[in-house]
C-alpha positions, -999 to +999 in steps of 0.1 A: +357+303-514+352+341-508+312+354-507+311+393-521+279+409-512+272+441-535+255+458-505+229+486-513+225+514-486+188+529-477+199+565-464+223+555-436+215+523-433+213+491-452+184+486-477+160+455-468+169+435-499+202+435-491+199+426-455+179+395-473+209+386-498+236+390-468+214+358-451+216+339-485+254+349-486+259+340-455+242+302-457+266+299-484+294+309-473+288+287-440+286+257-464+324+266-476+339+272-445+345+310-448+331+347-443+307+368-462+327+402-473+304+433-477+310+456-508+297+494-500+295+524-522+294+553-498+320+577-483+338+562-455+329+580-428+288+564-435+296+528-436+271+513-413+292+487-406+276+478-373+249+467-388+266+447-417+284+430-388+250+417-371+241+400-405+276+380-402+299+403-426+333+399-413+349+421-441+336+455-455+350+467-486+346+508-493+344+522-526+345+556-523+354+584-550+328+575-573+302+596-574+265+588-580+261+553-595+276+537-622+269+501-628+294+493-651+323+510-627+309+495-600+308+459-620+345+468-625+352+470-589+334+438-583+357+420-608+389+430-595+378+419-558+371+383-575+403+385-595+422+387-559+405+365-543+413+343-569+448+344-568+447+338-530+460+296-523+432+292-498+405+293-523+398+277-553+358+290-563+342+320-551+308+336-555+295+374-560+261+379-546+237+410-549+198+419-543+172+413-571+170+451-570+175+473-605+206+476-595+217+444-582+207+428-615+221+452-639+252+454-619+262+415-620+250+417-656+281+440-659+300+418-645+293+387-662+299+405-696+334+418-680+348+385-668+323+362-693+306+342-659+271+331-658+251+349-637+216+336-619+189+359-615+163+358-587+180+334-568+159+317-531+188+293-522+218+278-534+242+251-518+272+234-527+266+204-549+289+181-565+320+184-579+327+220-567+293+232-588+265+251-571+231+239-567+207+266-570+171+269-569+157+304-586+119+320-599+112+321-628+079+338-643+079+359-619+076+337-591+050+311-601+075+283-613+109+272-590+136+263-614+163+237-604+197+242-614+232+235-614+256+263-617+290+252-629+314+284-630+349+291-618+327+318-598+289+321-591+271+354-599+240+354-582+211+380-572+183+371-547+148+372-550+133+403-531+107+387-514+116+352-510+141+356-478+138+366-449+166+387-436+178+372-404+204+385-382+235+361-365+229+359-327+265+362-317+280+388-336+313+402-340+333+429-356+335+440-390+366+450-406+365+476-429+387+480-458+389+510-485+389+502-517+403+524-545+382+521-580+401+508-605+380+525-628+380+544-665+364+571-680+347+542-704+331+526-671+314+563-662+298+569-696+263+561-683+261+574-644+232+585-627+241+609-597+221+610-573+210+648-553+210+645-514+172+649-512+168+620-538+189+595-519+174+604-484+140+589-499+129+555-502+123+533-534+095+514-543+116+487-540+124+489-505+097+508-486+081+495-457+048+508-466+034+514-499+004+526-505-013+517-544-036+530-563-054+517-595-081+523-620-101+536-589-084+567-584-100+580-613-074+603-623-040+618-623-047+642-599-071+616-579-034+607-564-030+637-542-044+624-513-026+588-515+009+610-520-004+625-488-017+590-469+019+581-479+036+606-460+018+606-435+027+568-428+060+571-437+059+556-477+059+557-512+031+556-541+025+527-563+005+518-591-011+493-609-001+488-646-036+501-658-024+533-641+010+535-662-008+531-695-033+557-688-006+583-681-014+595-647+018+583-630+052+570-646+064+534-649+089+533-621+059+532-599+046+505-616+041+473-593+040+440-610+053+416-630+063+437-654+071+467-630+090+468-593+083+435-569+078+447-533+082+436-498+069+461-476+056+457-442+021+473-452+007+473-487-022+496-487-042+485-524-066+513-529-090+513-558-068+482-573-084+448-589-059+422-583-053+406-621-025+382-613+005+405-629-002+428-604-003+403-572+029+389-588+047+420-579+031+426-538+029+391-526+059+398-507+042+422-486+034+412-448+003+426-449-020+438-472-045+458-466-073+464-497-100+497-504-124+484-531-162+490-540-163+454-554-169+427-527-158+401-554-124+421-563-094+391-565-074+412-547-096+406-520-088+370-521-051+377-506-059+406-482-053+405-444-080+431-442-108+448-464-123+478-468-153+479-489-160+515-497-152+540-520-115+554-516-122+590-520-144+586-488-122+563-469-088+579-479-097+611-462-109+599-432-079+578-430-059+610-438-081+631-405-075+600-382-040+597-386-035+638-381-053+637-351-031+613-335 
C-alpha cells in the first residue's frame, strides 16, 4: 500500500493542516507496512523537504511547471501517481490523503470524478479493517456527530479534519527523497486556475493562521474593522468574522468563520464584539486558546473562553493596539 499526501505549502514552509494529515498518513501507512510519499506543488529549488522528513515522509514528489493552482491538473497528477503505484507487485491498495482545506477537498473531489473512487471528507482516523477495507471514523455536521464507516475501494481518498489532529513529528527521522514530477496535464485540466501574485501567497489564510483575531456584530461597521486589521498585524494574523458580519456587507465571505464559512485552528483566537451562536463556535473550537472582548457577561461565547474581557472593544482594542507598540 502506498500513502500520497497532497501537501499544501504556507510560504516556505508547510501549512499546519497538512503537517496534521501527514500524522494521519503516517498512522496509516505504519499499519500497512510502508512510507508516506509527499506530493508538493512548488518550484524545486523551495521544497522544504526537511521538514516533510521530520513528519516521516520518506518520498517527496515535485510538481513543478504548473503555475498558480489548478485543482483539476493537480487531481490529474494525483491520479497518475496512484495509477503507478498501482501497477507496482508489492502493493495491492493504496490511499491518497489531503487536508480538509478548500483545496484539499476540492482537489480529491477531482480525483474521485477522474478515476470514479469514493472519497471521505473530514476524516479524524482510519485503520485497516477487514478484508483489505478501511475503517474510518469522520465529522459530520460540522463536528458535532462522529460517523463510523467502512471504506471499501481499490484506493482510499481521504481529507482530514482541520482541527481534529494534532500534528506530531517522528522522533528519529531520516531523509527525504525527492523526486520531480512532470504534469501530465492538458489544456482542459487548466480551464479554471487561480494564480496566485507573490504578495498573495507570502500571506496567511484564514485557514491556517496562528492567530486570528474576529470581529462580529460589535464592530458596528465596515470601517469599525480598521483597528482589528491593525491588532492583526501587529500580532502576526488575519481578520475573521462572524456570519452576521458577511450578511451585513462589511467584510466578504472568505472571512467568514463557521459552520458555514472556514473552520480554524489557530494558536490564539481573539473573538471581539462576537456572540457565540453555535454555527460560529463550530468553526473556532479548534483554536488553543480563545480569548473573548464582549459587553455581555452572559455572551455563550464566554462559555468556551480561556480568558474574558468584559468591556467595549473600541476601548479595549486600542489599548491593546498602544501596549503592544510600546513593547
Amino acid at each position: 500500500m502506498t500513502v500520497f499526501c497532497l501537501t499544501e505549502l504556507d510560504g516556505d514552509t508547510v501549512a499546519d493542516p497538512s503537517l496534521r494529515a501527514l500524522t494521519l498518513a503516517r498512522g496509516l501507512a505504519a499499519g500497512a507496512a510502508t512510507g508516506v510519499a509527499a506530493v508538493v506543488f512548488c518550484p524545486r529549488d523551495v521544497v522544504p523537504a526537511p521538514d516533510l522528513a521530520a513528519y516521516g515522509v520518506g518520498d517527496v514528489f515535485v510538481v513543478s511547471g504548473l503555475d498558480g493552482y489548478a485543482p483539476q491538473a493537480w487531481a490529474r497528477v494525483l491520479a497518475e501517481l496512484l495509477g503507478a503505484a498501482a501497477t507496482a507487485p508489492d502493493f495491492s491498495r493504496h490511499a491518497v490523503v489531503a487536508a480538509g482545506t478548500e483545496r484539499g477537498n476540492e482537489v480529491l473531489a477531482h480525483l474521485g470524478a477522474i478515476t470514479g473512487l469514493p472519497m471521505a471528507a473530514n476524516c479524524v482516523a482510519a485503520s485497516r479493517a477487514g478484508g483489505g477495507a478501511l475503517g474510518i471514523v469522520r465529522q459530520r455536521w460540522a463536528g458535532l456527530l462522529l460517523e463510523e464507516a467502512v471504506l471499501d475501494a481499490p484506493a482510499a481518498l481521504l481529507t482530514v479534519a482541520t482541527d481534529a489532529v494534532s500534528a506530531e513529528p517522528v522522533p528519529a527521522p531520516g531523509p527525504a527523497d525527492v523526486h520531480e514530477v512532470t504534469p501530465p496535464v492538458s489544456d482542459a485540466d487548466l480551464v479554471v486556475r487561480a494564480v496566485e501574485s507573490s504578495a498573495g501567497a507570502a500571506g496567511a489564510s484564514l485557514a491556517t493562521a496562528r492567530v486570528v483575531v474576529g470581529g462580529g456584530r460589535g464592530v458596528g461597521s465596515a470601517d469599525g474593522f480598521a483597528p482589528l486589521e491593525e491588532l492583526a498585524g501587529l500580532l502576526g494574523g488575519v481578520v475573521g468574522v462572524s456570519r452576521v458580519v458577511t450578511s451585513e456587507g462589511w467584510r466578504p465571505h472568505k472571512q467568514q468563520v463557521g459552520q458555514t464559512g472556514t473552520k480554524i485552528t489557530p494558536e490564539l483566537y481573539l473573538a471581539c464584539g462576537i456572540s457565540g451562536a453555535i454555527q460560529h463556535i463550530a468553526g473556532c473550537a479548534g483554536a488553543k486558546h480563545i480569548i473573548a472582548i464582549n459587553t455581555d457577561p452572559g455572551a455563550p461565547i464566554l462559555a468556551h473562553a480561556d480568558y474574558a474581557v468584559i468591556g467595549d472593544l473600541h476601548q479595549v482594542i486600542p489599548a491593546l493596539i498602544e501596549a503592544l507598540r510600546g513593547r
